[in-house]
Residue frames relative to the residue before (quaternion, step in Angstrom):
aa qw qx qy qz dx dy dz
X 1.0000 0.0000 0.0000 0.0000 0.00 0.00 0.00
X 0.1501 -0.7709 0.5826 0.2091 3.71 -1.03 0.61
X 0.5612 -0.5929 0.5163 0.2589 3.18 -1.60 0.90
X 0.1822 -0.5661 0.7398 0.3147 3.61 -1.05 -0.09
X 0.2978 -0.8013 0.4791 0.1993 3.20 -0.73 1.46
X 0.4152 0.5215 -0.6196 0.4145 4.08 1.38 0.31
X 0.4651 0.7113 -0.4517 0.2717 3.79 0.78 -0.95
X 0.7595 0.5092 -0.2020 0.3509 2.93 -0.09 -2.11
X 0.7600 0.4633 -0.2393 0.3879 3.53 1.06 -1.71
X 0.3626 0.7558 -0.2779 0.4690 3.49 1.75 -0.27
X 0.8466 0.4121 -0.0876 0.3252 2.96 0.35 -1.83
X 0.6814 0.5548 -0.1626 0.4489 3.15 1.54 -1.49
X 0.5232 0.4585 -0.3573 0.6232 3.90 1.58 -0.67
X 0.7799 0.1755 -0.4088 0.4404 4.01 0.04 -0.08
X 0.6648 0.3199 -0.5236 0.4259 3.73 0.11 0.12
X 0.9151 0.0545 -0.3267 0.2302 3.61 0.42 0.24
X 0.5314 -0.7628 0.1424 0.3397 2.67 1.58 2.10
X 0.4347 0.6448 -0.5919 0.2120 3.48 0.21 1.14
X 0.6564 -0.6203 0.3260 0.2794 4.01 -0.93 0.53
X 0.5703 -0.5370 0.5350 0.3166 3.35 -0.99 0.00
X 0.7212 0.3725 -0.2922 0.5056 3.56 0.45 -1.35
X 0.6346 0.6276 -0.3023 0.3345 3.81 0.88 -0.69
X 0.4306 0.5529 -0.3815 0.6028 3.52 1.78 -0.93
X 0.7597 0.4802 -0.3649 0.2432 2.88 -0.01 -1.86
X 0.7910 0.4671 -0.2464 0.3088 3.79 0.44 -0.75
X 0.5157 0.5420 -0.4086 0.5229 3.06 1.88 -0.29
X 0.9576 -0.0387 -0.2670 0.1010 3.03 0.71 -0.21
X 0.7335 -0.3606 0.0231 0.5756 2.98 0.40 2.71
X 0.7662 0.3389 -0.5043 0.2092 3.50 0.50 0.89
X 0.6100 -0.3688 0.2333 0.6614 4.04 -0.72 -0.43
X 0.7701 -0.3478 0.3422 0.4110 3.39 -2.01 0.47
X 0.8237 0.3804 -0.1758 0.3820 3.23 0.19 -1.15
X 0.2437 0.7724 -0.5252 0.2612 4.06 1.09 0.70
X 0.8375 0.2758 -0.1850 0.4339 3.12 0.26 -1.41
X 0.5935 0.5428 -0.3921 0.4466 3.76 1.12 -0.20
X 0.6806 0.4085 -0.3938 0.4635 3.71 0.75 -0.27
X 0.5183 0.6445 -0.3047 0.4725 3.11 1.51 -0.73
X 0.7294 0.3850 -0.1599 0.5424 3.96 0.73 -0.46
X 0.8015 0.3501 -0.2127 0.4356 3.35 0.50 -0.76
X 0.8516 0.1773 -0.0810 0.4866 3.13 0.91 -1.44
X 0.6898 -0.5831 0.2593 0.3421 3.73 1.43 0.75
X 0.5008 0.7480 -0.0756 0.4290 3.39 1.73 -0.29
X 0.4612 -0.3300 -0.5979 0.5665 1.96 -0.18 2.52
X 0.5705 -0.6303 0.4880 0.1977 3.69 -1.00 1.01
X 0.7430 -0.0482 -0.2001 0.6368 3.82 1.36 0.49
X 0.5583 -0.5613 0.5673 0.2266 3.05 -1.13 0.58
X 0.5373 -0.6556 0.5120 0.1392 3.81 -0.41 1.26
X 0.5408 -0.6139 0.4092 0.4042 3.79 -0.74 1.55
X 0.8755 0.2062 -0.2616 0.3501 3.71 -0.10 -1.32
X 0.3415 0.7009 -0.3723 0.5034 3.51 1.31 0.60
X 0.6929 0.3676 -0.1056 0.6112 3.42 1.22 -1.01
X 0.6026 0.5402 -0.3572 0.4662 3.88 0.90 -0.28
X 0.4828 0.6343 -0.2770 0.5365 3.32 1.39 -1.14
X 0.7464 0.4784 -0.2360 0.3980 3.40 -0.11 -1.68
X 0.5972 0.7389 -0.1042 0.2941 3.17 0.75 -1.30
X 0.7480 0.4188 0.0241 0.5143 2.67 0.55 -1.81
X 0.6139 0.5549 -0.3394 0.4472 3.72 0.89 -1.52
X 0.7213 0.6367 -0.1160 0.2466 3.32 0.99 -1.72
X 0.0499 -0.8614 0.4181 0.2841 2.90 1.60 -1.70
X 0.2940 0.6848 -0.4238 0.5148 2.88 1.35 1.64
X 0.4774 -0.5880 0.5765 0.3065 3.45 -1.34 0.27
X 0.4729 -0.6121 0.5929 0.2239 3.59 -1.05 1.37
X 0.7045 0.4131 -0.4217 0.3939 3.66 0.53 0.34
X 0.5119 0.6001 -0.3869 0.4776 3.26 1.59 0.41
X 0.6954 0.4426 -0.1696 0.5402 3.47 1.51 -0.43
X 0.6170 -0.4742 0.2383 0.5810 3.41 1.75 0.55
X 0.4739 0.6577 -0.5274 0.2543 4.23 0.43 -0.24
X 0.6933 -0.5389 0.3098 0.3646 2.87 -1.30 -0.25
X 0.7583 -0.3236 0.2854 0.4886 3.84 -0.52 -0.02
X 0.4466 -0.6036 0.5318 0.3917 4.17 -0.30 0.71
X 0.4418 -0.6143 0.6079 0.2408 3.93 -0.75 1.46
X 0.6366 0.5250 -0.4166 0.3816 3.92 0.62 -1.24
X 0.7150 0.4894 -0.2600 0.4262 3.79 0.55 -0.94
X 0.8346 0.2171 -0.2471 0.4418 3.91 1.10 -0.86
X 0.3541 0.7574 -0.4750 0.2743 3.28 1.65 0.67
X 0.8288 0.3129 -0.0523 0.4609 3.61 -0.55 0.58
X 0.2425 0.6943 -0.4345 0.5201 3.14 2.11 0.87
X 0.3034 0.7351 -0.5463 -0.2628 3.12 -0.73 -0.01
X 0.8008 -0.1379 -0.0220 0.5824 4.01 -1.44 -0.63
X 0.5907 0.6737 -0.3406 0.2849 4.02 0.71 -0.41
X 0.7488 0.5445 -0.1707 0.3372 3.31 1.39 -0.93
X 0.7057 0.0654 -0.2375 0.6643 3.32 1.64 0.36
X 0.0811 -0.7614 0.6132 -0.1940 2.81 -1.35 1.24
């Protein structure tokens, strides 16, 4: 199943009641970043260290918020593991 990664960021500000404009200033942008970002789709990804932040604050995988796959999980894959 795939996340919509505005969801997740949706979901994670009301279950642990933190704000939009507050994200937004952690990280160094205007109040209203992460709310246009969710609602109205704006900027249409969420910038890598923008997402590391998030991530991290959250204690979430940055591939819930649209990153790439967790390196720790496809390290040591090799040509065998998809087929």
């Amino acid at each position: 199943m795939v996340n919509d990664p505005r969801l997740v960021l949706e979901r994670l500000c009301d279950e642990r009641r933190e704000d939009f404009a507050g994200l937004s200033r952690m990280l160094g942008r205007n109040p209203a970043y992460i709310q246009q970002y969710v609602r109205r789709g704006v900027p249409k990804r969420l910038g890598e260290e923008e997402r590391r932040k998030l991530a991290r604050y959250f204690g979430i995988s940055e591939e819930l918020l649209g990153g790439p796959a967790d390196r720790a999980r496809t390290k040591g894959l090799g040509s065998n593991a998809i087929r």
